[in-house]
C-alpha positions as CSV (number, residue, x, y, z in Angstrom):
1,X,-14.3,-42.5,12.6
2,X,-16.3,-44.0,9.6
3,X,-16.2,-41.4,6.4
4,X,-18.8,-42.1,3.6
5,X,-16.8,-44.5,0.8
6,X,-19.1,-43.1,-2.0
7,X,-19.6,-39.7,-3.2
8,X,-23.2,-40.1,-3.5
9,X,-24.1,-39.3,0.0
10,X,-25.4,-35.8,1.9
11,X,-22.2,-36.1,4.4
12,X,-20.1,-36.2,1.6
13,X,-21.1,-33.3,0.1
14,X,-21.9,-31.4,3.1
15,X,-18.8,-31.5,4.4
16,X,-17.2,-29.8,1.0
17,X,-20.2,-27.0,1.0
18,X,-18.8,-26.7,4.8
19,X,-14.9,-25.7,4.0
20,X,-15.9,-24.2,0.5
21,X,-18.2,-22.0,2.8
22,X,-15.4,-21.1,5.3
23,X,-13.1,-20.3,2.3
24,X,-15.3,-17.4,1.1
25,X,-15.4,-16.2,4.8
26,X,-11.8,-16.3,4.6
27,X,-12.4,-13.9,1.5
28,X,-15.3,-12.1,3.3
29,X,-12.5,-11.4,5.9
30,X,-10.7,-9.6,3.2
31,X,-13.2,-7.9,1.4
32,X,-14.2,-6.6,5.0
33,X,-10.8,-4.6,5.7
34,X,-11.0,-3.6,2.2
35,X,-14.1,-1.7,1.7
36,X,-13.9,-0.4,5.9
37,X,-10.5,1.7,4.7
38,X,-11.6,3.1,1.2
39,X,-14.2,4.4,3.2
40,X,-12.5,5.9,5.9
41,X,-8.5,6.4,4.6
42,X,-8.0,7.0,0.7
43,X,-5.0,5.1,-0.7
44,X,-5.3,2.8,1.8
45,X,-6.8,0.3,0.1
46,X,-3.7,-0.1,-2.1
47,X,-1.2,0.0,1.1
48,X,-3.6,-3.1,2.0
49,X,-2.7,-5.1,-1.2
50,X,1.0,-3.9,-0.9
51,X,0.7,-5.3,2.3
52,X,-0.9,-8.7,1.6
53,X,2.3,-9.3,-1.6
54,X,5.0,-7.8,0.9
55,X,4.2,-10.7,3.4
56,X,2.9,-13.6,0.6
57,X,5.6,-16.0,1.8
58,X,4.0,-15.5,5.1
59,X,0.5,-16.3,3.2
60,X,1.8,-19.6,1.0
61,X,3.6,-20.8,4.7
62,X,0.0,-20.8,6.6
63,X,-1.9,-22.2,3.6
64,X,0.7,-25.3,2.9
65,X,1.1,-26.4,6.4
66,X,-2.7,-26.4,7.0
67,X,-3.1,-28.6,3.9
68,X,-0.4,-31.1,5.7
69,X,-1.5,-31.1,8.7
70,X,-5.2,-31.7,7.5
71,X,-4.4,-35.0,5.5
72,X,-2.1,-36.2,8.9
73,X,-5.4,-34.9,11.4
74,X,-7.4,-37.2,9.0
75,X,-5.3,-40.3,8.7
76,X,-5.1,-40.3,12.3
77,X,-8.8,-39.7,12.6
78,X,-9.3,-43.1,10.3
79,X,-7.1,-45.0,12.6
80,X,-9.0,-44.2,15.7
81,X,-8.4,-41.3,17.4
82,X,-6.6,-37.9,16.2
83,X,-6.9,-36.2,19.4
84,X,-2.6,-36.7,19.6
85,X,-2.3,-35.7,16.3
86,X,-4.0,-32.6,16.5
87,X,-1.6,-31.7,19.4
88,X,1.1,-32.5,17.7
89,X,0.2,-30.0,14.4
90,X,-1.3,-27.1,17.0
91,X,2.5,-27.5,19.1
92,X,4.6,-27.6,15.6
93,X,1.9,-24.9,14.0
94,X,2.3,-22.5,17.4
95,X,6.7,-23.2,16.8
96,X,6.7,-22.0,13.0
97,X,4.3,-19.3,13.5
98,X,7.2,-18.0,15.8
99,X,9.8,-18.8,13.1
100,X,7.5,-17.0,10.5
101,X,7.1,-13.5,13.3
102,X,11.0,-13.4,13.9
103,X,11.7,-13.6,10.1
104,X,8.9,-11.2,9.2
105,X,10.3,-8.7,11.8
106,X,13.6,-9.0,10.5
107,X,12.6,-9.0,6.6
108,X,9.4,-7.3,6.3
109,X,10.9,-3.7,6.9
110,X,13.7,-4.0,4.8
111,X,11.6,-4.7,1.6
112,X,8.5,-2.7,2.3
113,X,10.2,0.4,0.2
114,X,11.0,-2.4,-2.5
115,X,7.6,-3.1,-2.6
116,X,6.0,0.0,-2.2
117,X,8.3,1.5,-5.3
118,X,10.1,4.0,-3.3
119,X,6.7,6.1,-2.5
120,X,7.2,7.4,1.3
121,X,3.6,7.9,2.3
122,X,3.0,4.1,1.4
123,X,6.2,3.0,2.9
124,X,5.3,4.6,6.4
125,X,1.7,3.4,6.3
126,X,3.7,0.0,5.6
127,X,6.0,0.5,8.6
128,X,3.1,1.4,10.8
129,X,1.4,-2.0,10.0
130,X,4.1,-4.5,9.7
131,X,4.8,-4.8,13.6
132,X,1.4,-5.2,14.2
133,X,0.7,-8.1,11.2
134,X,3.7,-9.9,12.2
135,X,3.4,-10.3,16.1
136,X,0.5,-12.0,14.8
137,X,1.5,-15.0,13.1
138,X,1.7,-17.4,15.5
139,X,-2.0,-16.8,16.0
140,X,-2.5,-17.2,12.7
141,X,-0.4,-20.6,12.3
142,X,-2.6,-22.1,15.2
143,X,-6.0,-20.8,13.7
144,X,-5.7,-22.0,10.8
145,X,-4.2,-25.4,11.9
146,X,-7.3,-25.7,14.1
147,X,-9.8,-24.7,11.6
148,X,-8.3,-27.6,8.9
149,X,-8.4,-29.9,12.1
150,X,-11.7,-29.5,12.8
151,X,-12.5,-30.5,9.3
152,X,-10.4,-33.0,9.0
153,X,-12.5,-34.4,12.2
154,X,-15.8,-33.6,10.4
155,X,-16.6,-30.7,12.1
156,X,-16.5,-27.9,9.3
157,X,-20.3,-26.7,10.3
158,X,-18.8,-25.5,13.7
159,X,-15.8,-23.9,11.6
160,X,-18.4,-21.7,9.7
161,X,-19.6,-20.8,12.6
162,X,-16.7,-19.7,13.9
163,X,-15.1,-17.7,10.7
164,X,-18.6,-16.4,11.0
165,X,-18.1,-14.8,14.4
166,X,-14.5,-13.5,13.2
167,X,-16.0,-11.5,10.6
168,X,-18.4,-9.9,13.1
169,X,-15.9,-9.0,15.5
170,X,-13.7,-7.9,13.0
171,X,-16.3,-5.6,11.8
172,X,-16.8,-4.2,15.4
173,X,-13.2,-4.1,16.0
174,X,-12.5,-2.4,13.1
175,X,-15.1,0.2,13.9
176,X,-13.2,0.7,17.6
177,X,-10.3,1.2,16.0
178,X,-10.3,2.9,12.9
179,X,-13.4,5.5,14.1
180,X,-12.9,5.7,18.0
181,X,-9.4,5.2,18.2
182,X,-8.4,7.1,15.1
183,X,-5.4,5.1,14.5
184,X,-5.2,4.7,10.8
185,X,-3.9,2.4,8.5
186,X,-2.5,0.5,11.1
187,X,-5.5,0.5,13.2
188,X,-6.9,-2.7,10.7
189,X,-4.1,-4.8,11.9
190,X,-4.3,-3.8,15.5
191,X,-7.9,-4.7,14.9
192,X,-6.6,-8.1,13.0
193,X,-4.2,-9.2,16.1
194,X,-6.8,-8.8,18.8
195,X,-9.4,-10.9,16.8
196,X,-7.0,-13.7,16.1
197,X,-5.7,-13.4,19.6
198,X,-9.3,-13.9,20.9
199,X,-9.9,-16.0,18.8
200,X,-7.4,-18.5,19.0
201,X,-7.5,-18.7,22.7
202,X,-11.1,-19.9,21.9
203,X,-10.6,-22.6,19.7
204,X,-7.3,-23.8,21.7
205,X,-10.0,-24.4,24.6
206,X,-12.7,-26.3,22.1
207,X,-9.9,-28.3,21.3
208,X,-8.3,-28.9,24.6
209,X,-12.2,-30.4,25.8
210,X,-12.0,-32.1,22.5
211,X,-8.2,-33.6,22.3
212,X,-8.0,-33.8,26.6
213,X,-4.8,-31.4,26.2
214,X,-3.2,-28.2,25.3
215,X,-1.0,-27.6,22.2
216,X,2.6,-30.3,22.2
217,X,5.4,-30.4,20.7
218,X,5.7,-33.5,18.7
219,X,9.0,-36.0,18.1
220,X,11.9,-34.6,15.8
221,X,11.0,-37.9,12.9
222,X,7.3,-36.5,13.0
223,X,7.9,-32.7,12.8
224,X,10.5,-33.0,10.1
225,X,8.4,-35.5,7.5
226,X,5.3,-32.4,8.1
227,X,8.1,-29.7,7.3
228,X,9.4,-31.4,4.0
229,X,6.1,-31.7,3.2
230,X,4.8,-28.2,3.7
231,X,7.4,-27.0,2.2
232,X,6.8,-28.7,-1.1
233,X,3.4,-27.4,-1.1
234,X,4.8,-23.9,0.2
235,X,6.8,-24.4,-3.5
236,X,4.0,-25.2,-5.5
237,X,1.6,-22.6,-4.2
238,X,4.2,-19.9,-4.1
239,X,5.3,-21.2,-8.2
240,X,1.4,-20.8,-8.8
241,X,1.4,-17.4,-7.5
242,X,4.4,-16.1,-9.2
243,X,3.6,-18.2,-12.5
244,X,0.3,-15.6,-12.2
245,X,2.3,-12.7,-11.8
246,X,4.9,-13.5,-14.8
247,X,1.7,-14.1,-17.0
248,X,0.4,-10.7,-16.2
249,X,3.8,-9.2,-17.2
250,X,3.8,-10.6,-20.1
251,X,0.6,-9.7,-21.9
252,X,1.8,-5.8,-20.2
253,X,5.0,-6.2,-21.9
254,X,5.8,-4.4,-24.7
255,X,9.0,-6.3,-25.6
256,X,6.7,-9.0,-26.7
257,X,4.6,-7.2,-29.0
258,X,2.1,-4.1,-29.1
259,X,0.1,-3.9,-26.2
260,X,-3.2,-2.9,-26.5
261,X,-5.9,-1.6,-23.8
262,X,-8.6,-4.3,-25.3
263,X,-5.9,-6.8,-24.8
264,X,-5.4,-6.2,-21.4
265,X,-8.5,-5.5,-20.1
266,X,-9.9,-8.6,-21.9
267,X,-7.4,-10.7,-20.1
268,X,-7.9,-8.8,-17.0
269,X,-11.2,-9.7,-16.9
270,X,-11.1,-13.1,-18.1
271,X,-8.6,-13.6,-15.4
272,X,-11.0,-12.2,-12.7
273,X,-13.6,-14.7,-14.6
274,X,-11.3,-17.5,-13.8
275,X,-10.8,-17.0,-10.2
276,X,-14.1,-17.5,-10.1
277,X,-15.0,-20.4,-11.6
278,X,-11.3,-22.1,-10.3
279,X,-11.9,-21.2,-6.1
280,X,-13.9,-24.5,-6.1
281,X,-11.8,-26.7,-7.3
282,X,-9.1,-25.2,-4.7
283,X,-11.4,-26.3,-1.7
284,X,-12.7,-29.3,-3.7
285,X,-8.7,-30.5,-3.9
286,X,-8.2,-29.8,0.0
287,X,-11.4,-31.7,0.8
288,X,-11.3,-34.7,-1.5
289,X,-7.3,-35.2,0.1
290,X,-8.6,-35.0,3.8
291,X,-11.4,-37.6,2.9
292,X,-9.3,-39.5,1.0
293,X,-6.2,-39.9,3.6
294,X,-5.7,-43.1,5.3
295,X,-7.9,-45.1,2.9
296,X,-6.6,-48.0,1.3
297,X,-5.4,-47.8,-2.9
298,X,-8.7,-50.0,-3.4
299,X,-11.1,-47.8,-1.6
300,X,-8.7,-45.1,-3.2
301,X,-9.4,-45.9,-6.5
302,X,-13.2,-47.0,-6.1
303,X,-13.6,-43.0,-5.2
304,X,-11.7,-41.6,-7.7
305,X,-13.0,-43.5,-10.6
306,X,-16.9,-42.3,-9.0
307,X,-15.7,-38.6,-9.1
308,X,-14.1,-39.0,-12.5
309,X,-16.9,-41.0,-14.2
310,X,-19.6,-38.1,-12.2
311,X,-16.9,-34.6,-12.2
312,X,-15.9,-34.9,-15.6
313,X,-19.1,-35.0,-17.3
314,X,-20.4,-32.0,-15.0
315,X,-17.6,-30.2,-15.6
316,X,-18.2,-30.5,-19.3
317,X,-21.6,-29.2,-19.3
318,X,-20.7,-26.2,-17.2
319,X,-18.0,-25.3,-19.9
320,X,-21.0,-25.7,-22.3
321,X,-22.6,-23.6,-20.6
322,X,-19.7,-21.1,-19.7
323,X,-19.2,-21.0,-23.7
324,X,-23.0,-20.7,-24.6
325,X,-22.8,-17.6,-21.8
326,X,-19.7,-15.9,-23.2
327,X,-21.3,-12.9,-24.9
328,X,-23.9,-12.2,-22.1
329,X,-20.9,-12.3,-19.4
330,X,-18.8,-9.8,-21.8
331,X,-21.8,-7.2,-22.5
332,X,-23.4,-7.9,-19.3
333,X,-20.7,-8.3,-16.4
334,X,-17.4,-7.9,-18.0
335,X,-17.9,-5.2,-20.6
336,X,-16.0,-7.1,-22.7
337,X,-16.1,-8.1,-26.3
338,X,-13.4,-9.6,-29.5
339,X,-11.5,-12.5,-30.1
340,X,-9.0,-11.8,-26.9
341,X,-11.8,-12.1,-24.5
342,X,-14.2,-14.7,-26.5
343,X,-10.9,-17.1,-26.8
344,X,-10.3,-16.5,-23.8
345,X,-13.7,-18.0,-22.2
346,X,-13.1,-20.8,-24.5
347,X,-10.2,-21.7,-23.3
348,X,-11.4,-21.7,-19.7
349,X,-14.5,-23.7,-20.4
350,X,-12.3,-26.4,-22.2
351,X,-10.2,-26.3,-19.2
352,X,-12.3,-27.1,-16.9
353,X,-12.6,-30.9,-17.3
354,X,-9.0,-31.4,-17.1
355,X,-9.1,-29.4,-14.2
356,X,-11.7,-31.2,-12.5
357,X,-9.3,-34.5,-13.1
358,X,-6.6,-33.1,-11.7
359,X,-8.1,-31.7,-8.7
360,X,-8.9,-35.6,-7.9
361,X,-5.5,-37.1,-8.9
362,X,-3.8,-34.3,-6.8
363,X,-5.9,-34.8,-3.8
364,X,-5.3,-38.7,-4.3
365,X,-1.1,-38.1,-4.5
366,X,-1.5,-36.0,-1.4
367,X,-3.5,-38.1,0.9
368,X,-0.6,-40.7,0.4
369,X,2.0,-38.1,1.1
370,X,2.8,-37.6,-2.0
371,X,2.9,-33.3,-1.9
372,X,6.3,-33.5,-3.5
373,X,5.0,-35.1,-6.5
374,X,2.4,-32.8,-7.2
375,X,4.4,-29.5,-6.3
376,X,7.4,-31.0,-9.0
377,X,4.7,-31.7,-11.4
378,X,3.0,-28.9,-11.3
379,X,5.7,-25.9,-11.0
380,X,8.2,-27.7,-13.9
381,X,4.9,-28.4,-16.5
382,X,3.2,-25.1,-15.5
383,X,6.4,-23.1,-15.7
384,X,7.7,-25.0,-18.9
385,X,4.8,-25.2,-21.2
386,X,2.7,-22.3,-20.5
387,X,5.2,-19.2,-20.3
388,X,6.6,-20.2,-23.7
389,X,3.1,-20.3,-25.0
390,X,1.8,-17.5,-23.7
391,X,4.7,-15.5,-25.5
392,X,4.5,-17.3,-28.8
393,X,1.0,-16.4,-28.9
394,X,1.1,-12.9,-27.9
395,X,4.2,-12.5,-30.9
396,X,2.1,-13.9,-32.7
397,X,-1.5,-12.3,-31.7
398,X,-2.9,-15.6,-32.0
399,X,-5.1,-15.3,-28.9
400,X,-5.8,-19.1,-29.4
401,X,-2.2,-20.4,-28.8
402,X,-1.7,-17.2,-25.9
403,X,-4.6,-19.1,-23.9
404,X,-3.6,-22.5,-24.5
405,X,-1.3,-21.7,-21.4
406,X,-4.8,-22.6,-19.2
407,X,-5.2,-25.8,-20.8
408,X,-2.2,-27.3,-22.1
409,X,-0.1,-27.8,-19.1
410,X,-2.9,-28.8,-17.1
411,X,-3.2,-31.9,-19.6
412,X,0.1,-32.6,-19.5
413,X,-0.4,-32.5,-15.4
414,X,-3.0,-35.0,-15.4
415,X,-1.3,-37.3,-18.0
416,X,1.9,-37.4,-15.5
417,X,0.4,-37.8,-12.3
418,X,-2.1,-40.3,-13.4
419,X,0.9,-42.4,-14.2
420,X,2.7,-41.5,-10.8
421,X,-0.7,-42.3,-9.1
422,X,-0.8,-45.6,-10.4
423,X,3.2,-46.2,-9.9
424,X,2.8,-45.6,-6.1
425,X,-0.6,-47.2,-5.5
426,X,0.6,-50.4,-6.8
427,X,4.1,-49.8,-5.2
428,X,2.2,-49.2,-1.9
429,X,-1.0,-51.3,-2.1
430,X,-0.9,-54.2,-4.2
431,X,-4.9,-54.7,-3.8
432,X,-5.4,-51.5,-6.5
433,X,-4.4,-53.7,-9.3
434,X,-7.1,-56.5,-8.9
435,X,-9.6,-53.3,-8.6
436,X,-8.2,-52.1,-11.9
437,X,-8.3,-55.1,-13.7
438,X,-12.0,-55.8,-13.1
């Protein structure tokens, strides 16, 4: 299967406007269950968020095999055919998603009044969902392994499509369940396991017409190097996430200095700001590793260097722009005004070139298999440098040095990997060198 070797082509960027598209239905999805129970249950909505940080490791499991099996789906796909390697990932995918329901089943209950802080109308709603979430992973595992197959195979159009019809049966489901059936809380994930169930029996028949077989389970030697891997990236997603809840503890914490309400809701909002502007880039990195898998480090480097000498420069007029916007965002959309949140938008659009050259040299570590080298990079730089300035600054109140924490490791990220990228590409592909040195 030919994939375009330059950047400047409609495929190329069709195919990232296809899995950027089918991660906001992901977040449609969510929004969907969301808004259907405040309407209908009050305090639901909050049982729902409980919910989705009771079962995260669940979450970050999902998420980092996909990303694995993606990269394999597309290196096979370069070689010739990936109709046995999708197989493989659907048979391994289908055996951890029932790993992932016994352990839920098991864990899930006991830490639902942990996570619920001891309140017993939340911790029954919690008890009333939790069979019905878990029973479904292993449809879960399989649909998303299928959906980052397809686009590994350059199909991502037909995965819109697809997400697409979830949302509208979820939306009819949900009405079945939670108006005609009555049944609550719970109803949403009853409502959840019948759409995931239907529609994974779906796309396990697209891909048996497209693969010539159901679901197998692959060699020992070939399902252990995909579980080392996905569970490095299972680290460094899961670090991420934590690292995001530490950070919020610490501007709440009093310990640390006085907290303030313009403090908080300033970085509250520039948070939400971020999440924003920073979904891209997490498609953009799953994307640029599935088109960049199985190339060798000469064609490796030829894209990189296009995206660099292209991404960078964009990335620094958007901050430009970002900046220039800052007071309309915080009068207009944010509500927001002061030093905490003006910094704080400064930071961001400074970031954002660094960030822009990371996403690449991540995405070209991990189409080599290199996931453990980003997830150690990332968790001991993120970890080490931006908790201790985050709580320098906030002793401090030097909103400058408290916001350095979205910039400063991500330099020292790129700065590391870009000298582990060029270690292992000249290590694995002498070619690289004479690219470089012309």
């Amino acid at each position: 299967m030919t994939l375009p070797l330059s950047i400047r082509t409609g495929a190329f960027w069709q195919g990232f406007a296809a899995l950027l598209l089918a991660f906001g239905v992901a977040q449609l999805l969510l929004q969907v269950d969301v808004v259907m129970l405040g309407q209908r249950a009050p305090g639901s909505p909050g049982a729902y968020v409980m919910l989705t940080r009771l079962v995260l490791i669940d979450l970050v499991v999902t998420m980092a095999y996909g990303a694995v099996a993606s990269v394999t789906i597309a290196h096979a796909a370069r070689e010739g055919d990936a109709s046995l390697a999708i197989r493989r990932a659907m048979g391994l995918a289908g055996l951890i998603g029932v790993l992932l329901l016994g352990a839920g089943w098991i864990a899930y209950p006991l830490l639902a009044p942990w996570v619920a802080g001891g309140d017993a109308t939340l911790v029954r709603m919690l008890e009333l969902a939790i069979p019905w979430f878990v029973v479904g992973a292993p449809f879960r595992m399989l649909n998303a392994c299928a959906a980052f197959a397809l686009h590994a195979t350059q199909r991502g159009a037909w995965v819109v499509r697809w997400k697409l019809c979830e949302v509208a049966l979820k939306v009819v489901m949900n009405v079945v369940f939670l108006d005609l059936w009555e049944a609550g809380f719970a109803g949403c994930f009853m409502a959840s396991l019948l759409v995931h169930a239907v529609s994974t029996c779906w796309v396990l028949w697209h891909l048996r017409r497209q693969t010539g077989g159901l679901p197998a389970f692959p060699p020992l030697g070939w399902s252990r190097k995909q579980v080392v891997e996905s569970a490095w990236e299972a680290k460094r997603i899961l670090a991420l996430q934590l690292l995001g809840l530490l950070t919020i503890s610490l501007f709440a914490s009093p310990m640390i200095s006085t907290v303030t309400t313009a403090r908080l809701d300033a970085f509250a909002a520039g948070l939400a700001l971020a999440m924003f502007v920073f979904s891209p880039l997490a498609a953009f990195l799953r994307f640029l590793a599935i088109r960049f898998s199985g190339r060798s480090a000469a064609d490796l480097f030829v894209l990189m260097r296009e995206l660099l000498f292209y991404g960078v420069p964009a990335a620094v007029i958007a901050g430009l722009l970002l900046s220039w916007g800052q007071h309309w965002l915080g009068r207009a959309v944010y509500a927001q005004e002061g030093a905490w949140w003006s910094v704080f938008v400064w930071s961001l659009a400074f970031s954002l070139p660094v960030r822009v050259a990371g996403t690449v040299l991540r995405a070209g570590l991990q189409s080599r298999g290199g996931f453990n080298e980003v997830a150690k990079t990332d968790i001991l730089l993120g970890w080490g440098l931006g908790l201790p300035v985050i709580a320098v600054g906030l002793g401090l109140d030097l909103p400058i040095l408290a916001y350095a924490f979205l910039w400063l490791p991500e330099v020292a990220v790129v700065a590391w990997l870009a000298l582990r990228y060029r270690a292992t590409s000249t290590a694995g592909d002498s070619p690289v060198a004479a690219v470089e040195n012309s």
